[in-house]
FINU-83403 format. One line per field, with one value per residue (C-alpha): residue in three letters; chain; x, y, z. Coordinates in Angstrom, 1 decimal, always signed. Last residue first. Example, Ala and Ser with C-alpha at 12.3 -4.5 7.8 and 13.67 -1.06 7.14 Angstrom:
2
residu	[SER;ALA]
chaine	[A;A]
east	[+13.7;+12.3]
north	[-1.1;-4.5]
up	[+7.1;+7.8]
// end
This chain:
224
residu	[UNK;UNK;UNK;UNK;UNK;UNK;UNK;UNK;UNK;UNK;UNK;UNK;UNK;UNK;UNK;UNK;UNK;UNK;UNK;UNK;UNK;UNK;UNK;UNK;UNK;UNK;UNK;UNK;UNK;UNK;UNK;UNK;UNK;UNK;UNK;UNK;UNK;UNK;UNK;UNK;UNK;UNK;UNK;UNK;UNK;UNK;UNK;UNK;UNK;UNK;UNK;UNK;UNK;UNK;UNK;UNK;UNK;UNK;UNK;UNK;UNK;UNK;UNK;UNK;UNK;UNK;UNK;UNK;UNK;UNK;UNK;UNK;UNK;UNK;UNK;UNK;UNK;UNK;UNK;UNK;UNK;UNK;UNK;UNK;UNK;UNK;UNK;UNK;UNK;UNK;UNK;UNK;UNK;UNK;UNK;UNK;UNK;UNK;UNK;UNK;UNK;UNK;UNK;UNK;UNK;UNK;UNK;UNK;UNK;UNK;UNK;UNK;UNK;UNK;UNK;UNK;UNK;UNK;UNK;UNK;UNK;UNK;UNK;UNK;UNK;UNK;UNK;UNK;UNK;UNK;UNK;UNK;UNK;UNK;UNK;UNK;UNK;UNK;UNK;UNK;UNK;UNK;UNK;UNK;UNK;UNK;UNK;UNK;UNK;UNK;UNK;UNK;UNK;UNK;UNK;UNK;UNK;UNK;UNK;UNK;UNK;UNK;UNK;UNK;UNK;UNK;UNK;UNK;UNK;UNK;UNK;UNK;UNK;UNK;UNK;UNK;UNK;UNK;UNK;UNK;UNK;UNK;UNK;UNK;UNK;UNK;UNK;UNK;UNK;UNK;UNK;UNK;UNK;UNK;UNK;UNK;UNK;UNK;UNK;UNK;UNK;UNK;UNK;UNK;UNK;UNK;UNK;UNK;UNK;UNK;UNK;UNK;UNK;UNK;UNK;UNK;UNK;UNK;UNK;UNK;UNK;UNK;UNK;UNK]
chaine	[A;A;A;A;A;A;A;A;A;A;A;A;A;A;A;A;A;A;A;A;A;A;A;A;A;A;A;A;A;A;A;A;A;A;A;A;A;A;A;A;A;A;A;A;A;A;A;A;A;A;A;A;A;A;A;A;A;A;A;A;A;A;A;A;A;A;A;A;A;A;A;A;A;A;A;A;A;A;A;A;A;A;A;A;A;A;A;A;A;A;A;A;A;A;A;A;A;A;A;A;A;A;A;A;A;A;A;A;A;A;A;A;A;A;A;A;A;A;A;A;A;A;A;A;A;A;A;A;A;A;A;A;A;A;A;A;A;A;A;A;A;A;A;A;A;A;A;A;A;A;A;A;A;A;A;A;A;A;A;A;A;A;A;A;A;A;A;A;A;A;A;A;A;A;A;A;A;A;A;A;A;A;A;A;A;A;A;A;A;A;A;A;A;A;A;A;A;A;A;A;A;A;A;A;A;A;A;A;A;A;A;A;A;A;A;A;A;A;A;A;A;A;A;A]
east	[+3.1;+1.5;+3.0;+4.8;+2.0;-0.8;-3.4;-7.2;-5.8;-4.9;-8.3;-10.1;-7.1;-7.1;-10.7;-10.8;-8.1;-9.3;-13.1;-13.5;-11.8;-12.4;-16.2;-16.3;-13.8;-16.7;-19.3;-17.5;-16.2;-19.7;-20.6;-17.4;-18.1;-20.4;-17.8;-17.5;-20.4;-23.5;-22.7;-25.8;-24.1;-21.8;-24.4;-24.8;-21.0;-20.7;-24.0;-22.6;-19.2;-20.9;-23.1;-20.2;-18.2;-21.3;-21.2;-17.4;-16.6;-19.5;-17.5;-14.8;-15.7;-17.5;-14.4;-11.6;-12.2;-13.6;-10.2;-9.0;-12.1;-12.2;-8.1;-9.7;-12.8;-10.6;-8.1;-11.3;-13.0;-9.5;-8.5;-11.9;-12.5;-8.8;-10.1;-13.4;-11.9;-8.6;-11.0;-10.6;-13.0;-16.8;-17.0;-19.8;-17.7;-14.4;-15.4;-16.9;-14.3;-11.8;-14.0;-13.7;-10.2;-9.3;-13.0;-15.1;-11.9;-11.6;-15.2;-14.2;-11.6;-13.8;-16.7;-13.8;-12.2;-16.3;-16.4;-13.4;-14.8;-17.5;-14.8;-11.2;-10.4;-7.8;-7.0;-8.7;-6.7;-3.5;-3.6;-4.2;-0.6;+1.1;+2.5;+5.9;+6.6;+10.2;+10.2;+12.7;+14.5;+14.7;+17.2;+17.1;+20.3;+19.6;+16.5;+16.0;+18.1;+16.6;+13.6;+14.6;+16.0;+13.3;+10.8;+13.5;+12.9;+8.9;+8.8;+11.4;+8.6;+5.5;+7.4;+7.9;+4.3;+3.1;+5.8;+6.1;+2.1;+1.9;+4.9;+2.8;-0.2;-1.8;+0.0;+1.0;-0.9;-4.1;-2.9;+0.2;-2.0;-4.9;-2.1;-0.5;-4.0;-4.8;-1.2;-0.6;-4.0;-3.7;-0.2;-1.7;-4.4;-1.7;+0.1;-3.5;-2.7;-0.1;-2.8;-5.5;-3.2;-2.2;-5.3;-6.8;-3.7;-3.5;-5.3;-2.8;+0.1;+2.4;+5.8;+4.4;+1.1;+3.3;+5.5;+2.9;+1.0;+4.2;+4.7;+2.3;+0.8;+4.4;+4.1;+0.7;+1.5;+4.8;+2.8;+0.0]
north	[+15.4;+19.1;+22.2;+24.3;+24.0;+25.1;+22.9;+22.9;+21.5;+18.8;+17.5;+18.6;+17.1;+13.7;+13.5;+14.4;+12.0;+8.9;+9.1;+9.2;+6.4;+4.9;+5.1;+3.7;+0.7;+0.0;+0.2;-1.7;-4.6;-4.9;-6.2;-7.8;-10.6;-12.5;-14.4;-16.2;-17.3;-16.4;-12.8;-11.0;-10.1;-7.7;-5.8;-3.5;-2.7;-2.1;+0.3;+2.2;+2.9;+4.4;+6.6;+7.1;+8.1;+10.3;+12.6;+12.5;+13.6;+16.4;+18.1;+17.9;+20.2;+19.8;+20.5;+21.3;+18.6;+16.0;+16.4;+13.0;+11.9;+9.1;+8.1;+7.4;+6.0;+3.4;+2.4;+2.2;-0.2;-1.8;-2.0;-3.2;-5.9;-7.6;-7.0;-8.8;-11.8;-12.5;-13.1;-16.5;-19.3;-19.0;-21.8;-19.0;-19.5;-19.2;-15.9;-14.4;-14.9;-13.6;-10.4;-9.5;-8.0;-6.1;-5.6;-4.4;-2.3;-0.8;+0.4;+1.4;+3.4;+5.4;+5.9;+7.3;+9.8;+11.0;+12.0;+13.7;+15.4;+17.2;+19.3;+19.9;+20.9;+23.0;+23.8;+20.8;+18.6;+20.3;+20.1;+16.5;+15.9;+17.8;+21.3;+21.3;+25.2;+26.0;+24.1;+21.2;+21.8;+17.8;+17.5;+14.9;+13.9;+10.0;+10.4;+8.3;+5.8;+5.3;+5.1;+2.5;+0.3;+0.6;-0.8;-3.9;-4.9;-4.4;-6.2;-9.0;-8.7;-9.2;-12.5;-13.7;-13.2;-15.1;-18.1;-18.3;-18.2;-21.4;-23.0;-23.6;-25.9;-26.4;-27.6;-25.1;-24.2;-23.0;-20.8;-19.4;-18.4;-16.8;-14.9;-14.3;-13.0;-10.7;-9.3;-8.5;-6.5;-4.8;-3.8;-2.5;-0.2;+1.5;+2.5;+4.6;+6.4;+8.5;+10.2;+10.6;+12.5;+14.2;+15.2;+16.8;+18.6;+20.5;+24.1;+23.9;+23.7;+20.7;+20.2;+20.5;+18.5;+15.4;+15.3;+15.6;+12.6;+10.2;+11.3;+10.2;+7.2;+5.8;+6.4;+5.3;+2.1;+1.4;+1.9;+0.0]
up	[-2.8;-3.5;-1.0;-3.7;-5.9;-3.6;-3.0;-4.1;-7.7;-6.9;-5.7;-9.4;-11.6;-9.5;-9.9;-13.1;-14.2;-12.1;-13.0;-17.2;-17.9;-14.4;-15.1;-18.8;-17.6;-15.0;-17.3;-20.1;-17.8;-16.3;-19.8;-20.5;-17.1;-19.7;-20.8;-17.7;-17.6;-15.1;-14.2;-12.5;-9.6;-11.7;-13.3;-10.7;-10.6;-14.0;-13.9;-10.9;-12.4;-15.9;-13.9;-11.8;-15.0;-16.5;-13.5;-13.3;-16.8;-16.3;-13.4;-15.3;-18.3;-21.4;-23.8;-21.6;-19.7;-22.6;-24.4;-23.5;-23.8;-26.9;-25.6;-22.2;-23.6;-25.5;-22.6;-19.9;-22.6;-23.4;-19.9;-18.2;-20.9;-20.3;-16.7;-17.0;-19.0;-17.2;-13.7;-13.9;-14.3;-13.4;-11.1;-9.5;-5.9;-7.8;-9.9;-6.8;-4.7;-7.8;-8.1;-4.4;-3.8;-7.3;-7.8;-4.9;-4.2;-7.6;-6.4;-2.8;-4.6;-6.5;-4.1;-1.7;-4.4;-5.8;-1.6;-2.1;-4.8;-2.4;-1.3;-1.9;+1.6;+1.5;+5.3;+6.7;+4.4;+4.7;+8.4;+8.1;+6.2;+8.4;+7.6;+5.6;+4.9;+4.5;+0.9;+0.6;-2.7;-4.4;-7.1;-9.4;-11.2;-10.3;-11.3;-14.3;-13.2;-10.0;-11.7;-14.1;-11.2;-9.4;-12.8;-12.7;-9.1;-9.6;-12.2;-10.4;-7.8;-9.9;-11.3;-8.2;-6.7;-8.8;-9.8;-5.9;-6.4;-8.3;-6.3;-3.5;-4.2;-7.9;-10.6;-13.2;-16.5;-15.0;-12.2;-14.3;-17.2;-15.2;-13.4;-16.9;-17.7;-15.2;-15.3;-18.8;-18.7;-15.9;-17.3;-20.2;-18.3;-16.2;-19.2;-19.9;-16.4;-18.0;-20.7;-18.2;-16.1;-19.4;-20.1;-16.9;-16.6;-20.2;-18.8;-16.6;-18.6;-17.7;-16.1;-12.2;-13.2;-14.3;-11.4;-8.6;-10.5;-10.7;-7.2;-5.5;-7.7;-6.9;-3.6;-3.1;-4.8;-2.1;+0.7;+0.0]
// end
């Protein structure tokens, strides 16, 4: 947990520092698209490794060891990257809590929570429900997730400017709410692409205005 919400952290901060404002909406949208690969690669090499290797132990040393060598080789890219970096400590560092109070975002924050309790539902849950159904693995709703939320992202990557954020996250927890209604209904496994397009719709057009809208209530100097 630690580890993701660094990395979200300060892949974020960094982006809205180098980029126009009027522009942040869309590139947040535009970084987070990588995400929707990986998601991709991962749900189905899981799928892959649990079906093709016998079951007991050395299925999830083949898991959780190939997400750590990832992991191993993304460090060393970053550490790379940075490695001329330089990082001015600004003479103002209140806590974390006092930032909140002091800038409160607003009602987005409440749009934040519904968000992540929704990837929740389906990061932690889905393969529960995919085992207790004998619906196979959960490879089909995420491949269906990442293109859907890949292919609206691309479709609205102007939608900020265009209609505004506020709209993007009115239609993406419309989109969010029908996925996860759906989701109960699921009776084969292929039918898991028609919450997939709901819920790819909503994080499409969720994540970057959220992030865009919350941001933005703090100061520059005092983000990440």
């Amino acid at each position: 947990a630690i580890g993701l919400a660094g990395m979200l952290t300060c892949s974020m901060v960094h982006i809205q520092i180098h980029v126009p404002l009027h522009r942040r909406t869309e590139v947040i949208g535009s970084l987070g698209t990588s995400g929707f690969v990986g998601m991709v690669l991962g749900t189905q090499g899981g799928d892959w490794i649990f079906s093709s290797m016998a079951t007991g132990r050395p299925q999830f040393l083949a898991l959780f060891g190939t997400a750590a060598s990832m992991a191993v080789f993304y460090l060393i890219i970053v550490l790379i990257l940075t490695r001329n970096d330089q990082h001015d400590r600004p003479r103002d560092t209140p806590a974390a809590h006092r930032l909140l109070f002091r800038y409160w975002p607003g009602p987005v924050m409440f749009v934040a929570i519904m968000l992540g309790v929704g990837f929740t539902v389906t990061t932690v849950f889905l393969t529960r429900f995919a085992t207790a159904e004998g619906l196979g693995g959960i490879g089909t709703f995420f491949t269906g997730y990442s293109v859907s939320a890949f292919v609206f992202r691309l479709a609205s990557r102007r939608w900020s400017r265009t209609y505004g954020r506020h709209l993007m996250i009115v239609v993406g927890l419309v989109g969010q709410a029908c996925g996860l209604l759906s989701l109960p209904h699921v009776a084969a496994n292929w039918q898991f692409l028609i919450p997939a397009f709901g819920c790819g719709l909503g994080h499409a057009l969720l994540f970057p205005a959220v992030v865009s809208l919350g941001a933005g209530a703090f100061p520059q100097e005092l983000r990440g």
